[in-house]
C-alpha positions as CSV (number, residue, x, y, z in Angstrom):
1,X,50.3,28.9,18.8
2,X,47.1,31.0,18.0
3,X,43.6,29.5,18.0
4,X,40.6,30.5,16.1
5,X,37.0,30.1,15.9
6,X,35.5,29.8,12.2
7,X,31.7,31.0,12.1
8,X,29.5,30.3,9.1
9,X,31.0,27.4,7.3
10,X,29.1,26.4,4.9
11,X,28.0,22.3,6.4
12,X,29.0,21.0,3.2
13,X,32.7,22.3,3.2
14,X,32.4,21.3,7.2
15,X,31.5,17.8,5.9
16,X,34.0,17.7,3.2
17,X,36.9,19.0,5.5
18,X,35.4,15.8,7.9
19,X,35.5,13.4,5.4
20,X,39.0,14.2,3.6
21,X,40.5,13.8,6.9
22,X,39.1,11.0,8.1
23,X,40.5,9.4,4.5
24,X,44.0,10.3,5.5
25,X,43.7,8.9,9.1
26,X,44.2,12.2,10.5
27,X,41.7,15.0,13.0
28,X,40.2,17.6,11.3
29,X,42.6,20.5,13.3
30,X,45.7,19.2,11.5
31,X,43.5,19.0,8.0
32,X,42.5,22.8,8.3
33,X,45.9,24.2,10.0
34,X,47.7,22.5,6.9
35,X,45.3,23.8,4.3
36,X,45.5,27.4,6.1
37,X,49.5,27.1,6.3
38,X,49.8,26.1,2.3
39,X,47.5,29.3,1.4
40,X,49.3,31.7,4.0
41,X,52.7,30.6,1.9
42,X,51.2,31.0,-1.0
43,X,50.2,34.3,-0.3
44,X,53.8,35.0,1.0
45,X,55.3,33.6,-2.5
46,X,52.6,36.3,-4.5
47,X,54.0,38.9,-2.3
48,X,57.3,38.2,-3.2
49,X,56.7,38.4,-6.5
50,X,54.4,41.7,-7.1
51,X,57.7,42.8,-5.5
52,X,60.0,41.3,-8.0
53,X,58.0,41.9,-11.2
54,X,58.5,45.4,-11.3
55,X,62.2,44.7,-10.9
56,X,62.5,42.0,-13.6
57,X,60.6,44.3,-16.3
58,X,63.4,47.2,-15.6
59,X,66.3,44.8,-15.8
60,X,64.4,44.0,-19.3
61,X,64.1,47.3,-20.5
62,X,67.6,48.1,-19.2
63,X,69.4,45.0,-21.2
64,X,67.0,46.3,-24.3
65,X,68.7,50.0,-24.0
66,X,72.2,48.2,-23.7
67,X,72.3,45.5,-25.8
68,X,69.0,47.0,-28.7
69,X,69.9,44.3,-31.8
70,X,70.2,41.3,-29.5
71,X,68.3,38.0,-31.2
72,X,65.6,36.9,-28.9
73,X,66.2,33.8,-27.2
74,X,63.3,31.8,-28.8
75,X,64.7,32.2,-32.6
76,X,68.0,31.3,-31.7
77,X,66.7,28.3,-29.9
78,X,64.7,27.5,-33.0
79,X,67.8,27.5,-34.7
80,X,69.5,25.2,-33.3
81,X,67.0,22.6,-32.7
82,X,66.6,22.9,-36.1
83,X,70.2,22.1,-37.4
């Protein structure tokens, strides 16, 4: 487990952090090492996906070479929802 030391807070964040974990019947440590996990995975997940992106947009152009006079998917759902 690593620890760390957070300098410059502003008081009301400090206060808020104090008071949102004091609602949930919990310390402030397991308040901010949640809050700090969530974003770190978040971060992970938008990683993940600046990776992806540029994969998904050549598998798209790639079907569009392939298959060029394909019906997009939206009309022939409008289609039949409306029959």
């Amino acid at each position: 487990m690593g620890a760390m030391t957070v300098r410059n807070l502003d008081p009301k964040v400090a206060s808020l952090l104090r008071r949102r974990a004091a609602e949930q019947g919990r310390s402030l440590n397991s308040l901010v090492v949640e809050i700090l996990t969530q974003a770190a995975e978040r971060e992970k997940r938008r990683d993940r996906l600046a990776t992806l992106i540029p994969k998904m947009d050549a598998l798209r152009k790639k079907i569009a070479r392939e298959f060029p006079h394909q019906t997009p998917s939206e009309i022939l759902i409008r289609e039949d929802r409306d029959r």
